[in-house]
N, C-alpha and C positions, 0 to 999 in steps of 0.2 A: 539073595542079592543077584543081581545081575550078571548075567554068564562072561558077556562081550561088550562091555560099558565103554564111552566114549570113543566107538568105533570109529568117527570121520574129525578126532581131535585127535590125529598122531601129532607129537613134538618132535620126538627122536625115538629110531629107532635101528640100535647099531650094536656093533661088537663092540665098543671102545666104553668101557665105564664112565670114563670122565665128562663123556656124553650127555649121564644120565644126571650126573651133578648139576652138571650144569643146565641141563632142562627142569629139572627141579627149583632153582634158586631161580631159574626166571618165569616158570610157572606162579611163583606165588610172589611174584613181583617187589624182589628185595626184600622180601619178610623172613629168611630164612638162608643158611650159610650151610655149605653140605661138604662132609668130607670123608672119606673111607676109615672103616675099621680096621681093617687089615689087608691084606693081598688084593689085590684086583681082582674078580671072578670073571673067569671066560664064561662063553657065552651070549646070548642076546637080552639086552639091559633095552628096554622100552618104557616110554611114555605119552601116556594122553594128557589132554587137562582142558580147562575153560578154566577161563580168569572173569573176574568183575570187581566192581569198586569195592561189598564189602566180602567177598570170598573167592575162595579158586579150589575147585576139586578136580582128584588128577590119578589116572590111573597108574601104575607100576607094575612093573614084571621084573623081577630081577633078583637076584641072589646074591646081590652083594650088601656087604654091612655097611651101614652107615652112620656117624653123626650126626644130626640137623639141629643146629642152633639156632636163635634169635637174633636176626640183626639190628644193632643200636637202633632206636626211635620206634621200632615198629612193633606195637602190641597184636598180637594173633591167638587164637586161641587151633587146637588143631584135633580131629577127630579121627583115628585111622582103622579102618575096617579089610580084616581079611577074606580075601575071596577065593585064595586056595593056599595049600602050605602054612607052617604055623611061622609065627612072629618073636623071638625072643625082646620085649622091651623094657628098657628099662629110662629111670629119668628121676633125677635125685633123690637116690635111695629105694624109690620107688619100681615095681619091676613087675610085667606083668606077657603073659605068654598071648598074642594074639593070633585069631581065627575067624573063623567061618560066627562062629558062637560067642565073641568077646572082641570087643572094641579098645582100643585106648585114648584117651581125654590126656592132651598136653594142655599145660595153662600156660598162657604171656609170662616168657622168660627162662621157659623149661628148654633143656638140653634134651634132645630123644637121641637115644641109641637104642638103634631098631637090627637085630640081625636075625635073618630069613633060615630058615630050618634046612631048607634043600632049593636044589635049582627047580625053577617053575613056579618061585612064590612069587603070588600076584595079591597087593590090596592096593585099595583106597585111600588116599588123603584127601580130607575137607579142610578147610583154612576158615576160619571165622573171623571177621574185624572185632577186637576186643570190646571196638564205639557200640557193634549192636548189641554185644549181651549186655552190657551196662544198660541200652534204653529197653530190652525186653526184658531185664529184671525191675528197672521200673513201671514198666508197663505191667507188668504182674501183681507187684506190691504197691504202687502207686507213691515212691520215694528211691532216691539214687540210692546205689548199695552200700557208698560211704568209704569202702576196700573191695578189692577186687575178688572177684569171687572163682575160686579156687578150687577145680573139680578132683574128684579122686579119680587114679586113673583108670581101671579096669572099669566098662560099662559090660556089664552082661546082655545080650543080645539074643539068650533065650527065654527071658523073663519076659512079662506084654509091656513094662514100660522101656525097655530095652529096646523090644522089636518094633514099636513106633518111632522110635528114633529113626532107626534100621528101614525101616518101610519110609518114610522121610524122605531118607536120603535117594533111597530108590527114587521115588518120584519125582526129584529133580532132575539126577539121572536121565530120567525116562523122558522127561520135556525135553533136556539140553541132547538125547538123543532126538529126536522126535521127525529133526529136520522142520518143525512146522515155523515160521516166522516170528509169528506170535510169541513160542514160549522163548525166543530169545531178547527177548526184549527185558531188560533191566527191572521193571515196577515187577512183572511176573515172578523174576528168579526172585528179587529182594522179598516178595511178599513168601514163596516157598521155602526161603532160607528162614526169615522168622517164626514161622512156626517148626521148624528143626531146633531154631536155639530154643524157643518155647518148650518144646519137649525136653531138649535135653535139662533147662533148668527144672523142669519139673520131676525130669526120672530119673536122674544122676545126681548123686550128695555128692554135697559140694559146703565149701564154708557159712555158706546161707542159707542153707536147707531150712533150718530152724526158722527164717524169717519166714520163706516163702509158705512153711505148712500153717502158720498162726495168720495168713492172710484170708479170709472169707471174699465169700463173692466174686463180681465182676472185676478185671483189673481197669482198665481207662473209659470212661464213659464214652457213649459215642460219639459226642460233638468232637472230642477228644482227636482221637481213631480218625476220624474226617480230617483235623485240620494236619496232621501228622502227614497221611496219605497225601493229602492238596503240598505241603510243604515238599516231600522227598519225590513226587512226580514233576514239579516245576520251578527245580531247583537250579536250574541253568537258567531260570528265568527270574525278571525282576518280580519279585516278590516284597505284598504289604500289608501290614497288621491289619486293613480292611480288608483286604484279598482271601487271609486266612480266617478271618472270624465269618465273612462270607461264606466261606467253603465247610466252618465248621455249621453254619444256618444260628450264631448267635451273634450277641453285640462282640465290641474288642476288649469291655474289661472281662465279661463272663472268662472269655476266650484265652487272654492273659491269667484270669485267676487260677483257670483249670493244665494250664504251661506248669506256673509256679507252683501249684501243689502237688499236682503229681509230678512233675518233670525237676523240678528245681531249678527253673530258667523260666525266662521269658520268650514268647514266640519269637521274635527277631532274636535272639542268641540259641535259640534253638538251630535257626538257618543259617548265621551265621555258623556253630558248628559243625554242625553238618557237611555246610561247602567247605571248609575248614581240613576234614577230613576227607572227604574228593580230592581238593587240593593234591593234600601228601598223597595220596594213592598215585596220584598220575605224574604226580615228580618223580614217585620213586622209577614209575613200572613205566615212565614213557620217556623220549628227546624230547618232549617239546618245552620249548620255553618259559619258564615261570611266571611272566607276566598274560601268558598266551593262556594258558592252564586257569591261570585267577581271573580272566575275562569271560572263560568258557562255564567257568560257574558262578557269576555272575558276581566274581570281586570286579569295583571299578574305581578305587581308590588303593591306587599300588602303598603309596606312602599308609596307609591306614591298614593294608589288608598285612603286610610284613610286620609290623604292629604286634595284631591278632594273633598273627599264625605264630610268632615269636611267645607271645603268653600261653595259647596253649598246648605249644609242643617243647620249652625251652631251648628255642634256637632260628634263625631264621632261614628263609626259605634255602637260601643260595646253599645252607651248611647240608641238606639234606641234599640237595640237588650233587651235591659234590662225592655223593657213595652212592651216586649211581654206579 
């Protein structure tokens, strides 16, 4: 793994621990609550991080124990990799030593209690949006999972399906180092982030395991894959069941057939969720105003989009906006 990762993404970096909490819970943009195990540890408590709509990975140095819980509304999945020092974790009932050589897999809802071995531990946090392991396990299996799917926590990271994870994540890393323009761009990271959760469903058991190994073949045909990419690239923009069966090179019912059988939706409630979920990301993680936010993703029916956003999150927007 990388020596000196997110070199020109300092957050904070200070004597004061409370510092570090707090750089964390805004790091992963209200998806998570952080609080001390015990004593405060003196010392230098640092962090990097990049944030994006559906992930934020974030470097750490520090020797203090901590909490990290789930904040109401917000599904995340979390991946933590050590890069020096071991990790004592654990996370209901669950408990697993992390390293250099062993990763730990939090699932949407899980409590981590992470305490560092000595001063000088340094790892990794990935954040994953819960929305994309749901569409890349059906993009796998070609069918929504039905229950969420629920990883075991220790991933080994000296085994080869391990260290493709592990090499993964490097490589995003290595972009969002890069400084080049290019790989910060939103389509790049999302498209690198999915095949990380790819991998991870693939090389980590998990409650669906059993599904994903009785699936033969290719997972979404390519018209498929086309119209997905066309939808989440121009997704600020007005978007139309001609625009997407265009972009996938088929008519609109093929296009719609191949939504609802693999996906369990139709192309328009596909983008509709989608924006849906942009939405809450920038309510939680920014000020700006909720009608201003559902413009910028191209809701334009405020009375219709609170609607929406109220079925599929149970609540509407204003309640979310309120724990900022």
């Amino acid at each position: 793994m990388l020596s000196n990762p997110l070199r020109d993404f300092v957050i904070t970096k200070s004597g004061n621990p409370v510092n570090l909490l707090h750089s964390a819970a805004r790091l992963f943009g209200g998806a998570v609550t952080t609080s001390p195990l015990g004593p405060f540890a003196d010392g230098e408590h640092e962090v990097r991080g990049v944030a994006s709509a559906d992930f934020a990975v974030g470097y750490f140095a520090s020797s203090l124990a901590v909490r990290v819980g789930t904040a109401p509304g917000r599904e995340s999945y979390f991946v933590n990799l050590g890069l020096a020092g071991e990790i004592s974790a654990s996370s209901d009932g669950r408990q697993a030593v992390l390293s250099r050589a062993r990763a730990g897999v939090f699932n949407p809802g899980d409590a981590q209690e992470l305490r560092p071995s000595r001063p000088g531990t340094r790892f990794l946090g990935l954040r994953i949006d819960a929305g994309l392991v749901r569409r890349e396990f059906a993009a796998l299996t070609g069918r929504p999972t039905g229950s969420t799917v629920r990883f075991d926590l220790p991933l080994d990271l000296s085994e080869p399906r391990g260290r493709a994870v592990k090499l993964l994540i490097g490589s995003l890393i290595e972009q969002l180092d890069s400084g080049d323009p290019l790989f910060q761009r939103e389509e790049l990271q999302r498209s690198q982030l999915r095949c990380i959760v790819t991998a991870l469903l693939l090389a980590q058991s998990h409650t669906h395991t059993a599904t994903l190994r009785g699936v033969p073949g290719m997972p979404h045909p390519r018209a498929l894959r086309a119209a997905v990419a066309f939808v989440e690239t121009n997704l600020s923009e007005p978007i139309s069941l001609g625009q997407i069966a265009e972009a996938a090179g088929c008519s609109a019912r093929t296009i719609s057939s191949a939504f609802r059988g693999k996906l369990g939706t139709s192309p328009m409630g596909y983008v509709r969720d989608l924006r849906l979920d942009r939405i809450r990301h920038d309510i939680l993680t920014t000020g700006d105003r909720i009608g201003e936010i559902a413009y910028r993703w191209g809701m334009t029916h405020l009375g219709r989009f609170a609607g929406e956003y109220r079925s599929r999150f149970g609540e509407l927007p204003s309640a979310t906006a309120a724990r900022r």
